[in-house]
N, C-alpha and C positions, 0 to 999 in steps of 0.2 A: 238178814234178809236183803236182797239187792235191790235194787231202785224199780227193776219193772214190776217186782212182787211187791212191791209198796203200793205201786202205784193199782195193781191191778184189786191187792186186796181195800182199797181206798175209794173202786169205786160203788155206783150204787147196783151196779154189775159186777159180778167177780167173770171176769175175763181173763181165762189161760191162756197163754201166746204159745204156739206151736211157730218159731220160726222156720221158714223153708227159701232160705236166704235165694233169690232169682232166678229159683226153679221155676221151670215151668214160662220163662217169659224168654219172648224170642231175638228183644229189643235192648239193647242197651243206651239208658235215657243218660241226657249229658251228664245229669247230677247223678246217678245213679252208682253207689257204689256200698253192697247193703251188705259187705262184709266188716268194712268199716262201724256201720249203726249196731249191727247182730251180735259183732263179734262172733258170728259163726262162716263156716264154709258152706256149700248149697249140698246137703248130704237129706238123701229125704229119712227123715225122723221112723225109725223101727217101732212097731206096736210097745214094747216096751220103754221107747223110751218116750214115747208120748204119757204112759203108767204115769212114769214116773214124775215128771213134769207137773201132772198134776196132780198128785198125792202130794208132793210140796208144796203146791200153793194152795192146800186145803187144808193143810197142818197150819198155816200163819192165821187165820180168821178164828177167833174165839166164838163166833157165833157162823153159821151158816144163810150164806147170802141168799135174797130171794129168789134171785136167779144164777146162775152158773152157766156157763161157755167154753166151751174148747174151742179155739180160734186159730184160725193157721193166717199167720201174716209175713211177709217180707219176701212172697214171690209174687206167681202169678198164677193162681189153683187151678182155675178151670184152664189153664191151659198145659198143666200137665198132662203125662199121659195116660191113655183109660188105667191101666194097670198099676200104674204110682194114686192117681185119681181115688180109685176103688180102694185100695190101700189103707189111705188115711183116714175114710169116711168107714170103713167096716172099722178101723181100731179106736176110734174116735166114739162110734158109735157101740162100742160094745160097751164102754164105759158111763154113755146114757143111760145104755140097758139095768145095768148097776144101778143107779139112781143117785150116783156121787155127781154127775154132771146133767143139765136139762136140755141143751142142744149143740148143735155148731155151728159157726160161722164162718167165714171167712176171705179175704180180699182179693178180688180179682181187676183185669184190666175189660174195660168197658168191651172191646172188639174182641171177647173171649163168651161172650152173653149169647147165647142161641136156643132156638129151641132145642135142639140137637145135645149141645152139652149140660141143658137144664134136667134134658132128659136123664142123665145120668145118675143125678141126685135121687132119681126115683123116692124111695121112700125112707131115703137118710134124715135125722132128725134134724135138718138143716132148718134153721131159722132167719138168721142175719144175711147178709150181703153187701159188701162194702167194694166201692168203684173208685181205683183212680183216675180221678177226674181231671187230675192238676188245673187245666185250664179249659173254657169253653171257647176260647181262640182258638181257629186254625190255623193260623201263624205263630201262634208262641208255641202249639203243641208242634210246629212242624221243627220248628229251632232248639226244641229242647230234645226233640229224635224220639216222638212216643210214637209215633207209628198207627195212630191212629185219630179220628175225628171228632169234633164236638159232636156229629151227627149220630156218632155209635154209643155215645153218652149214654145222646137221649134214647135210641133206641131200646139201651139196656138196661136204664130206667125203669121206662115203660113196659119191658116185662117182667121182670121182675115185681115192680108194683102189682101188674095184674094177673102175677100166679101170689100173691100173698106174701111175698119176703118183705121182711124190715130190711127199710133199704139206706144205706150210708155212703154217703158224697165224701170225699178225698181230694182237697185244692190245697194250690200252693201259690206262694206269692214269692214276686223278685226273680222270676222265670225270665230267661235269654227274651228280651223282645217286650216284655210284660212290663206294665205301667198300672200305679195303684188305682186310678179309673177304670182300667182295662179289669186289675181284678174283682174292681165293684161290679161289672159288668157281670163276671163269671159267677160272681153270687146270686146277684139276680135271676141267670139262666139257671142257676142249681135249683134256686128256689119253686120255681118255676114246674121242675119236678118231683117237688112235695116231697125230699129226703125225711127219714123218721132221724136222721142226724147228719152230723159233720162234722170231720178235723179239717184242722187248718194247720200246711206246713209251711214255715220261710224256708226257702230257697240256701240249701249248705255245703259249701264247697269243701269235697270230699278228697283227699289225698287217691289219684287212681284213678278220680271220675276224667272224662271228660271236661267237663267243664274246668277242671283243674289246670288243664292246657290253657285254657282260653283266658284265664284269672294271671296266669304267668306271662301271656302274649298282649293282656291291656284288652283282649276283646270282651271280658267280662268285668261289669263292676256290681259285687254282691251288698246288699242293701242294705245299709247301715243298722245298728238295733233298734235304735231312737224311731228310726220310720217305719221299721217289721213291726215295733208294737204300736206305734201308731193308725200304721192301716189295718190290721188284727182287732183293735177294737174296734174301730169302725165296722168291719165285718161281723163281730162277733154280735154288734149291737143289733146290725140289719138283722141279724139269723134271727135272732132273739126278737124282734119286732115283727117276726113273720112266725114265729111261733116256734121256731126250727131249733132244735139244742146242738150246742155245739159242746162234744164230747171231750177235744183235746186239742191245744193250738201250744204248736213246739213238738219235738223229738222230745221222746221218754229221755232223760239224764242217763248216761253211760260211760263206763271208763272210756272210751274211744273216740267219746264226742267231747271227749276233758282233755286229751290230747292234740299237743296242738302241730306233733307229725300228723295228725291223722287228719283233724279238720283247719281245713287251711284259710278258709273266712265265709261270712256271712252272721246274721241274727241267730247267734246261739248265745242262751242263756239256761243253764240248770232250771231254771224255774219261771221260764216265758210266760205260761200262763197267768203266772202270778202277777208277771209284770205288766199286763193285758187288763187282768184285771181291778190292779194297785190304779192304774191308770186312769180308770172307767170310777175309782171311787174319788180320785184325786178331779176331776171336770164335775162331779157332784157336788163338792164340799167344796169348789170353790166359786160355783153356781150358788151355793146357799152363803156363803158369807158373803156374797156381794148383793143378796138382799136384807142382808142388816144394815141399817144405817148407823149405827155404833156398835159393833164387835166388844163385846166383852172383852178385859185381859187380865188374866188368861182365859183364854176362849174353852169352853168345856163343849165337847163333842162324846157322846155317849153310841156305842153300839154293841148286838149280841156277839159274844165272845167268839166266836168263829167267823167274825168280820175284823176283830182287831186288823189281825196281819195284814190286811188289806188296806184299812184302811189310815195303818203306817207307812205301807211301802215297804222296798228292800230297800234295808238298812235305815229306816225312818225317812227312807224320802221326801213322802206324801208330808208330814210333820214340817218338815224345814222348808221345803217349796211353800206351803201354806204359811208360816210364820216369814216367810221374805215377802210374798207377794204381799202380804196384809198387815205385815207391820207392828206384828203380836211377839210378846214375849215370852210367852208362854201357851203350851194349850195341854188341856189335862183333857187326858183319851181314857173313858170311864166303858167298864163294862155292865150291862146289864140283860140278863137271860130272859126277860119277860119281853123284852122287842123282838119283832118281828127281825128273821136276816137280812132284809130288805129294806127294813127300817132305822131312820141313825137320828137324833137328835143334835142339834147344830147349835149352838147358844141360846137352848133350849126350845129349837124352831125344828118342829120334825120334818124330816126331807127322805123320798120314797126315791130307792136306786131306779133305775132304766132296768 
């Protein structure tokens, strides 16, 4: 199985990706180079081989998810044309009909949102709708060449909210011009129109992008990792304090994003999220040991088994940073299933995550 089918049978969605590598979009953004991420060319995907596509990812899940999606990502959908448009959504939909999938979704660019081409959708089993948003600057959006306005965001937000779509925010950070206040800022405005979710992507220089130019001439400096997961928590935290879920923060892991002809720099990591959220466990536990006045040693820290990894870090980070900062020789990381995931015992002092 390869990494997207991991990932997508992994979530609490099984989400099919139908790549349609920057079909349909009229703009080529500086970082933009989505042959690179797909490992495809922009060929619109044949009824059949959409079949296909997802009969494979329906053979990896031993049980059948609650819900299921046919998803078209890595162009720009509603801005194909009626006839490629009508295409995907009748082969898409035939296989609703079947009852092996429950809807479709899929990713569009905000100034693609109209009544006109919502119209189209008529009465395709369309459920989702996901907007790159990257930024609610008009100036970072003008520097990075999206071609369109924080204004058409919100516009297409707002209808989609009020014909019924679950709707999904799409920002990026370390954007030509963009500054990590600037992206709290963008959070805020996201928030603002009540996304049902949101990814968060660092900014990654792509062999071929534009922006590749500018990373070879000194005009660009891409954002160290250290600070991509830095301000990623911080985001992730707001979202999550404002009720909002954040579905995916990082590019899916890919041979292409492992290569280092291919990505030429920026915050890439196999497993960002992780380290986003290693992160967010490591400012907890070290918030609760500096309300003991004598730390046990070795310091016992107890949490539910599918917090472990987190709450070691890659490669035991979280562990060693904790034992240098506190001066501990030891700490014994105990698991136990009857706590809550949320819940962790700290030298036997319970501490409830953020």
């Amino acid at each position: 199985m390869d990494n997207a089918a991991m990932a997508a049978v992994e979530a609490p969605v099984l989400i099919i990706p139908i790549f349609i590598p920057h079909l349909g979009c009229p703009h080529h953004c500086v970082f933009c180079r989505q042959e690179t991420i797909t490992g495809k060319k922009g060929r619109l995907p044949t009824p059949e081989q959409i079949r296909q596509q997802v009969n494979r990812f329906l053979q990896y899940g031993k049980h059948r998810p609650a819900t299921t999606q046919i998803s078209f990502f890595g162009g720009n959908f509603l801005g194909l044309n009626r006839a490629s448009l009508l295409s995907l959504l009748e082969a898409a939909t035939a296989l609703v009909h079947t009852g092996i999938v429950d809807s479709i979704r899929f990713s569009t660019r905000p100034d693609t949102v109209s009544k006109k081409k919502m119209g189209l959708l008529g009465e395709f089993p369309v459920s989702t709708v996901e907007l790159g948003v990257q930024s609610m600057d008009d100036r970072v959006l003008h520097l990075a060449g999206r071609g369109h306005l924080a204004a058409d965001t919100v516009a297409a937000a707002r209808l989609l909210k009020k014909q019924g779509y679950q709707l999904g925010l799409q920002m990026m950070v370390g954007l030509p011009g963009d500054s990590d206040d600037g992206a709290m800022e963008t959070a805020r405005r996201m928030a603002v129109l009540q996304p049902d979710f949101v990814r968060i992507y660092p900014t990654l220089v792509l062999a071929g992008s534009r922006l590749a130019d500018r990373l070879r001439s000194g005009r660009y400096h891409p954002m160290p990792l250290e600070q991509g997961v830095n301000l990623v928590k911080r985001l992730y935290l707001f979202f999550k304090a404002n009720r909002i879920p954040v579905i995916r923060m990082g590019l899916q892991a890919s041979d292409g994003l492992d290569d280092t002809e291919r990505l030429l720099a920026g915050p890439y990591h196999p497993a960002f999220g992780h380290l986003v959220h290693s992160a967010i466990l490591l400012d907890a536990l070290s918030a609760a040991i500096e309300k003991i006045a004598s730390p046990p040693d070795p310091l016992p820290i107890i949490a539910h088994p599918k917090m472990i990894s987190r709450v070691q870090g890659v490669n035991k980070h979280n562990l060693l940073q904790l034992r240098q900062t506190f001066g501990l020789g030891k700490i014994n990381l105990l698991q136990d299933d009857s706590l809550a995931i949320h819940r962790l015992l700290v030298g036997g002092e319970p501490v409830t995550l953020p």
